[in-house]
Structures are given as C-alpha cells and as structure tokens.
N, C-alpha and C positions, 0 to 999 in steps of 0.2 A: 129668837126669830119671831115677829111678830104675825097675828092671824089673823083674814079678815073674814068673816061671815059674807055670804053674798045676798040679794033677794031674789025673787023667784023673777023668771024670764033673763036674769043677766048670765048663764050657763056661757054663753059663747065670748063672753069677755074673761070670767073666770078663767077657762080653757086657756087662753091666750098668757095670762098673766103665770098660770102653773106650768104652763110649757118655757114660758121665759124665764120662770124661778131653772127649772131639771137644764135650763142653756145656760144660766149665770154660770150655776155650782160647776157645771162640768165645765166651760171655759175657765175659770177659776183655778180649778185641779189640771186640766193637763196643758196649762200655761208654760211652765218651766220645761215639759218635757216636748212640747212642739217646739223652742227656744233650740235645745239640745237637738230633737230628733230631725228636724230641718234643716240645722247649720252641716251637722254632718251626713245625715242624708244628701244634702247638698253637693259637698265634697266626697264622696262617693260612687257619686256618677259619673266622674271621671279619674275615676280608678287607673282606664287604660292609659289617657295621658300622665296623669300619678307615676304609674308604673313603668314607663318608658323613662319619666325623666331622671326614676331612682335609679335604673341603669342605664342611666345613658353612657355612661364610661364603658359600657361593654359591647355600645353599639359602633359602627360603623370602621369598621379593625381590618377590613382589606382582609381580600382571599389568595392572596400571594403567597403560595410554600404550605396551603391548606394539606391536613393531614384530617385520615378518616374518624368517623366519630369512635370507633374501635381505639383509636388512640389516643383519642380527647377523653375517655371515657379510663385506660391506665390512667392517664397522666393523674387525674382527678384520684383516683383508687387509691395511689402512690403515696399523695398526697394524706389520705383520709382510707389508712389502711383498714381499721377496726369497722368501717360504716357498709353498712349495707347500701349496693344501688337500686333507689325504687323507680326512678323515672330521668329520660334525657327530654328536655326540650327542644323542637328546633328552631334554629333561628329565624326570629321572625324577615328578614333580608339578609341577602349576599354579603358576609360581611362582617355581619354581627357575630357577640360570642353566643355558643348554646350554653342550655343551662342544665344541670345532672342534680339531679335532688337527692341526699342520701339521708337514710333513717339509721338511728341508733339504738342502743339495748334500753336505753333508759327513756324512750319515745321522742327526744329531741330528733328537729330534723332542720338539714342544711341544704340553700339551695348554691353550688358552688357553678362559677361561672369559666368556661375554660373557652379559647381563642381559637378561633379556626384553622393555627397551628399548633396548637395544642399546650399552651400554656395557660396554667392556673392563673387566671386574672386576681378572683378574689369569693369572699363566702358570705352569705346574709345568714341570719337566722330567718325563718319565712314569718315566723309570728311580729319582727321589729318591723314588716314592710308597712309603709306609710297607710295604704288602702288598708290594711289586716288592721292598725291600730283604729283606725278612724268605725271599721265594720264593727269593732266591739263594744266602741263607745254606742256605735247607734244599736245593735242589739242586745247588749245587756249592763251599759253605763259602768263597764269593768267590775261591775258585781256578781258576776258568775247567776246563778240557780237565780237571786230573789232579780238582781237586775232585768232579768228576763222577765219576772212577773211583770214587774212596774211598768216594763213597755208595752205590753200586750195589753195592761189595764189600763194606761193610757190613751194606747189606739182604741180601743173599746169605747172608752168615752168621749173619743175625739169621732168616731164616729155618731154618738149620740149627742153631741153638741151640733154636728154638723146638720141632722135632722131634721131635729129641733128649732136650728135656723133657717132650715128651709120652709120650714111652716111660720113662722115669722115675718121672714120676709114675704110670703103670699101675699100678693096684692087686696087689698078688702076696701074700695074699689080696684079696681088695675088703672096704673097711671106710669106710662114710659119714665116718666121724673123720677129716682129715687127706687124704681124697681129693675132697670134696664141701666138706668145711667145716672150717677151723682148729677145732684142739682148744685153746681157751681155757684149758684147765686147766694145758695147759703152761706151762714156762717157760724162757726161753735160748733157747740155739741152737736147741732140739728145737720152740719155738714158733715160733722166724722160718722154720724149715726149712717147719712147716705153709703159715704163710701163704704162702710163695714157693710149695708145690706147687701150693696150693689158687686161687689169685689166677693165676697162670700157666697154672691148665687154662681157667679161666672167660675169661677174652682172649687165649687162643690162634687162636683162628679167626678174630676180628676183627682181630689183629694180622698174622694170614697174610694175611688180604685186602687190610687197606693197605698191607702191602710189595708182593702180587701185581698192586695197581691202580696202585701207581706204577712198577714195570718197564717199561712201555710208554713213558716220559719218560727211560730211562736209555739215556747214551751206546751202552754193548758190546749188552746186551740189546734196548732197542730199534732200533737199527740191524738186527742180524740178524730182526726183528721185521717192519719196514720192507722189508728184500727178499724177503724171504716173501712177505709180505703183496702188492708191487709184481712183483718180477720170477716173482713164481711165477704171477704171474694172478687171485691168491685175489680179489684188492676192486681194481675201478676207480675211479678219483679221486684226488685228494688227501685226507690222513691230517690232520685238523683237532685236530692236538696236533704240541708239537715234541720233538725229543731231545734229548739230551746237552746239553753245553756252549751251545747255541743255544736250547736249548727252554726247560724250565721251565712251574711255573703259568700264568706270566704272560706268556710269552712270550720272558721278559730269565733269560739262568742263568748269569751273571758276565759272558758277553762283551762286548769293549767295541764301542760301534755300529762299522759299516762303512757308509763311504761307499760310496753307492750315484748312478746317476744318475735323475735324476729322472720320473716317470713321464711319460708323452704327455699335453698337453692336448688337454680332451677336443674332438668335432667343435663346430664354430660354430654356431650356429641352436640349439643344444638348448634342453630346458624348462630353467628355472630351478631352483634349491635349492630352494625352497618348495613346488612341485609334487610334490617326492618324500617332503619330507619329512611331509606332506598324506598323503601316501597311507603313510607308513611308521607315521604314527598312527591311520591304519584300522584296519592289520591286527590295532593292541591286543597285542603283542610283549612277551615278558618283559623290562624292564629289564635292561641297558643296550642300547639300540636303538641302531644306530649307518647313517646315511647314506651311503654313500661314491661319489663320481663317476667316471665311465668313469675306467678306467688307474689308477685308484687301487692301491695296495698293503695286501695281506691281511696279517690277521695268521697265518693257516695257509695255505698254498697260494699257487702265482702270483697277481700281480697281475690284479686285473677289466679285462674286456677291455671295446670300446664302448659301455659300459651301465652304469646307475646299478643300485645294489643297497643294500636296507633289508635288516640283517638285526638278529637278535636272540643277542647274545657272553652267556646267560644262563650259569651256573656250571652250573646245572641242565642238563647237555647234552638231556638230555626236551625242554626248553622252548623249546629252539636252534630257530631258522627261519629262511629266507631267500628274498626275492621279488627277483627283478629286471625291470627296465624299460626300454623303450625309447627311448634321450634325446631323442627328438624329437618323438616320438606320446606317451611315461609310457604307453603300454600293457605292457600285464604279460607278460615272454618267458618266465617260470619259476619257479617257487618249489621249496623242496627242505627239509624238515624232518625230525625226530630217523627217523620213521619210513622213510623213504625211503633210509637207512641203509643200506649190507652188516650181517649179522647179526653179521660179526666186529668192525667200530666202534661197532654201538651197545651189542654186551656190552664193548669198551674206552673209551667214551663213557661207558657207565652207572658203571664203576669209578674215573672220572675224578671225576665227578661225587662219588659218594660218599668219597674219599679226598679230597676240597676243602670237604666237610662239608654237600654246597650239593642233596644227593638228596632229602631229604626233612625241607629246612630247621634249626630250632633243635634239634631234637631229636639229629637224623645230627651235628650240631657239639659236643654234648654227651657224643654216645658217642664220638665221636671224640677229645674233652679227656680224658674217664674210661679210654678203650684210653690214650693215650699215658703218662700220669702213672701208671697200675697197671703200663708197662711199665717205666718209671722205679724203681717203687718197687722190684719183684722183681730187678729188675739189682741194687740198690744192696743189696736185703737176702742177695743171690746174694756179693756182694763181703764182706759183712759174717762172711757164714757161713764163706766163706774165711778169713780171718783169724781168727776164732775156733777154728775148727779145727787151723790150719796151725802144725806145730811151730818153736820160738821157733829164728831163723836158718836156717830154710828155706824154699823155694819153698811147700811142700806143695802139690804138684799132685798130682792123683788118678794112680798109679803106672801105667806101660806095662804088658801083661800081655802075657806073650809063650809063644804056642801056642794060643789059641784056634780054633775053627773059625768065623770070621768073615763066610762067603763073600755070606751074603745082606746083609750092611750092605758090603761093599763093592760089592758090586752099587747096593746102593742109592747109596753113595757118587757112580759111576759116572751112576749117571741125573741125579745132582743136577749132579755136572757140567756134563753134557751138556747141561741145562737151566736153568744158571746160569754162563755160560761163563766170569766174570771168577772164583766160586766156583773153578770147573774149575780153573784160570792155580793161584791161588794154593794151592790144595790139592797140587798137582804141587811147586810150590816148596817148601812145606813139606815134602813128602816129602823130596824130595832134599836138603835140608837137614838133617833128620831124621838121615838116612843119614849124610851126610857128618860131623856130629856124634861121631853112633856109631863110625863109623870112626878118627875122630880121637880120640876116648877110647882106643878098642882097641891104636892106635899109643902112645900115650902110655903105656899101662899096659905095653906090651910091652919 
C-alpha cells in the first residue's frame, strides 16, 4: 500500500482521503456478505406468505363432519405414538387444517398437520420449512458458531462503511446536484459516483436501523447484550428472542437439534385440549396462536410450568399475547402482552418486528426489499468505480496519508469499538498487521 506524506495546512483533505481509504477497505470486505445478507434478508420478509403457500394443501378443507381438537389431537397421537405433544396450532380460518407439533427423545421435532375432521393430512420436519432454511443462511451462512461471527462482523463494518459514507458524501459546498439528486447530465464514472452518493445518503438510516435491529440476535453483541440486560438487573424475565448460533428468526441458526429429555406429563384429572383451545379462540389473537400443555417447551424461555398457556408467536411483536390457565379449573392465572414489557424489550421487540418486515405489514416488507437491493446496487456500483479508476496492475487503493491530525476519528474509531466488540477484535488485528507489514517492507528495503 502506498503512503503519502502531507504538508502543513492540508489536515482536512488528508481526513477526507483516510476516511475514504477505512470506506474502500470496509465496502471491499463486507461486499459478498451484503450480496448474501440482502438477497435473503429479502426473501425473509415474507416468511408469512412463504409459509401459507408451503401449506397451502392444508388450507381451505371445509368444516363439514368437523370434530373437536381432542380428537384431532388422538388421531395425530395414534399416528406418532412414541412423541410427545408440545403445542396445537389453530387454524388460521374456518377451514383450514390445525397444526400439533410433537418433540422427540432424541430433540427432533414434527410439525404434523390434521383436518378439521380429524385426518392426518401429513408432517414436515419444522427445520426443512422454506423460511427456517433461508433464516439460517441469513444468520449463520449454515456454519453454525463461526458463521455467526462472520455476520455480526460484517454488520459491524457495514455499519462503519455506511458512516464513513456519510461524511463523504457531506456536501463541501452544498450543492442539490449530486448530493440530493444524481446529475443525469453526467456520464461514466462521474455519473455512477452520483448515483452511489446520492442512493447511499437516502438509505443510510434505514440501513443503520436493520443492522442496529438485528444486533440483538448476534452471537458477541448480543450476549454482552444479555448480561447487561440479566446480570446487571436492568429487565426481569426471560429475553423472548435468541442469540448466536441458537437463535435466529426462527428460532433454528444452523445448529443441529440436541437431545433433550422430555418434558413432565402433565397432572391427571386436568381439563382437556379443547377447553383451552375454546378459550384461546376467545381472546381473538394474532395468528399463529399456539396452545401448549403444562411442561411443555418454549420457544424463548424455560419450559411452562403446571399450566396450560394460549399465546399469540405474531411477527408483529405489538400483537404478541399470552394468557395462561389453570389445568384443572381453565381459570385464567395471567396474561402478559407487548405492553407489559420492560421499556428496553419492547424498543428490542419493536426492531425485531420491523427488521422481519412484519411492523406495519406489506408496506415495512417493501421498504425493507427496496433498503436491501439499493444497498446491493451502491456496493456493486462502489466496486465498479474501483476498477475504473484503479491503475492497470495495481491495487489502487485510496493511498495511506501519513501525519495528519486525526485525533477525533480515532476517538471515534475507539467508541465503535467499544460498541461493536467483534469490530473492536478485528480492527486491532488489522492494525498489527498493518504494522507488521510495514516493518517487513522497511527490513526488506534495508
């Protein structure tokens, strides 16, 4: 890498040129995984239609000769005598088949689909569903533990690329042309460099918030996240999102199930499935409603303890609800909704929601395709400018400038760290690399 000495009074060009080197390098690096994290971030947000059309064979089956969920729930048993039942779904319309999920000894789990007269239609494994496979590409590229790193290091420096372009692009003068709006009149480089300023100021902020909404699902950051949150006292309960390598959208982010042992059956004498599920169609709950019996296993938090609980797994965390009852009396011991919240999960709840496209329906899944694909395009036109510029058998990287007065961007440097700790790691690495580089030229020349 070449280095250019500056003279004294040019400080604020230097600045400029060392902030455009730390936006090359980082558009550079996380190129491929905006390519990846975008296409299926994309296809993601619409999980819900995803997932209607994977079963659509189970939808719309006439409630003629219907029989109660008591009996939809043998049939299923009969069927899948050795499994434990952890949860009935109901159907989302009149009509449709419900859905009974059962767990196994060995931690597989099935989600088995049975007809409103009580025939076994048919059984998915929950980890083949189309949205499950697409949430693990985007949260850990099917690599389990390290894939996870790679994305959270990515978002890290997709956000510090983003920054970095926003100081960039800063008007020095301000001029509507080329800071507001591509100048059409151009042409070449000087017109794709427009549109990358101008396209890159307009979804920078949307782009900062889906990286900022999905940090809470990431391995390094949400763990330290997690004990804050836990060991510091801030919020009691359990944290109804997962991390790393275990977490995910959907609850699956590569790893392979673990056997687990099976929950307690519940006390003897209790009401019946159809009692709850009776009263879980009172409450009128956002789709997907889900039933589950004393002991059963959550999907965030410990297992339910002696007691049936209706709650509502809506995408929409707003919409989220939960009643529970007594198995023996079905009187009501609780209910607990989005509102009922700590103020620090329902602002990490509301950013879940909207980076899954599901906040304020077709529209939030629209801006979500149009951020991800404009963030696509500016990478690619970012990559293009490089090469056109870049002299024939060389890197051309934007040159090191050496003696600037720097102090406030490494400061800043310094907080980003701080506040992106996998950022932090690999920033240090580079340095010392950096160095060791340098060093090794300087022997070599000597």
């Amino acid at each position: 890498m070449s280095e250019r000495p500056i003279a004294a009074g040019a400080h604020a060009g230097a600045l400029y040129r060392t902030i455009w080197r730390w936006h090359f390098y980082a558009g550079l690096f996380v190129l491929p995984f905006i390519l990846i994290l975008s296409v299926t971030g994309s296809i993601y947000l619409f999980k819900p239609q995803i997932d209607r059309w994977q079963e659509r064979a189970y939808r719309g089956l006439g409630t003629e000769g219907a029989v109660s969920p008591d009996k939809q729930l043998a049939s299923v048993m009969t069927r899948f005598p050795t499994a434990r039942f952890t949860h009935y779904r109901l159907p989302e319309q009149p009509g449709d088949a419900a859905m009974v999920q059962l767990g196994f000894t060995d931690g597989q789990k099935r989600d088995v689909y049975v007809s409103p007269q009580g025939q076994v239609l048919g059984d998915i494994d929950p980890e083949t569903r189309i949205s499950d496979t697409v949430s693990r590409i985007h949260g850990s590229l099917l690599l389990g533990t390290l894939g996870d790193r790679l994305v959270e290091l990515a978002a890290s420096w997709t956000i510090v690329m983003l920054l970095t372009g926003l100081y960039l692009w800063w008007p020095r003068p301000f001029r509507a042309g080329g800071t507001i709006y591509p100048r059409l009149s151009l042409k070449g480089r000087p017109l794709l460099k427009d549109i990358h300023r101008v396209t890159g100021f307009w979804i920078a902020g949307l782009v900062l918030v889906m990286l900022a909404s999905g940090l809470p699902w990431a391995g390094a950051w949400g763990g330290a996240f997690k004990w804050a949150r836990t060991e510091l006292g801030l919020v009691k309960g359990p944290q109804d999102w997962k991390i790393g390598a275990d977490g995910g959208h959907a609850g699956h982010h590569g790893a392979p199930p673990i056997a687990m042992p099976m929950p307690d059956a519940p006390e003897p004498g209790g009401l019946p499935l159809s009692t709850f599920v009776a009263r879980a169609e009172g409450e009128h709950m956002a789709f997907p409603v889900l039933v589950l019996p004393p002991h059963a296993p959550q999907r965030f938090g410990p297992p339910l303890g002696n007691e049936w609980m209706a709650k509502s797994e809506a995408q929409n965390r707003w919409l989220g609800r939960q009643v529970t009852y007594d198995p023996t009396t079905g009187h009501e011991t609780g209910r607990r909704g989005f509102a009922d919240q700590h103020i620090v999960d329902r602002i990490v709840n509301t950013g879940v929601a909207w980076h899954e496209g599901q906040l304020f329906g077709l529209a939030n899944q629209l801006i979500g395709v149009v951020t991800a694909f404009s963030l696509i395009a500016i990478s690619i036109l970012g990559v293009v400018m490089w090469l056109k510029r870049r002299p024939r058998d060389q890197f051309g990287a934007p040159p090191r400038v050496r003696g600037a007065r720097l102090h406030w961007v490494i400061s800043a440097m310094v907080l980003l760290a701080v506040l992106l700790p996998l950022f932090g790691a690999s920033l240090l690495a580079l340095i010392l690399l950096d160095r060791s580089l340098t060093t090794a030229r300087r022997v070599l020349r000597a």
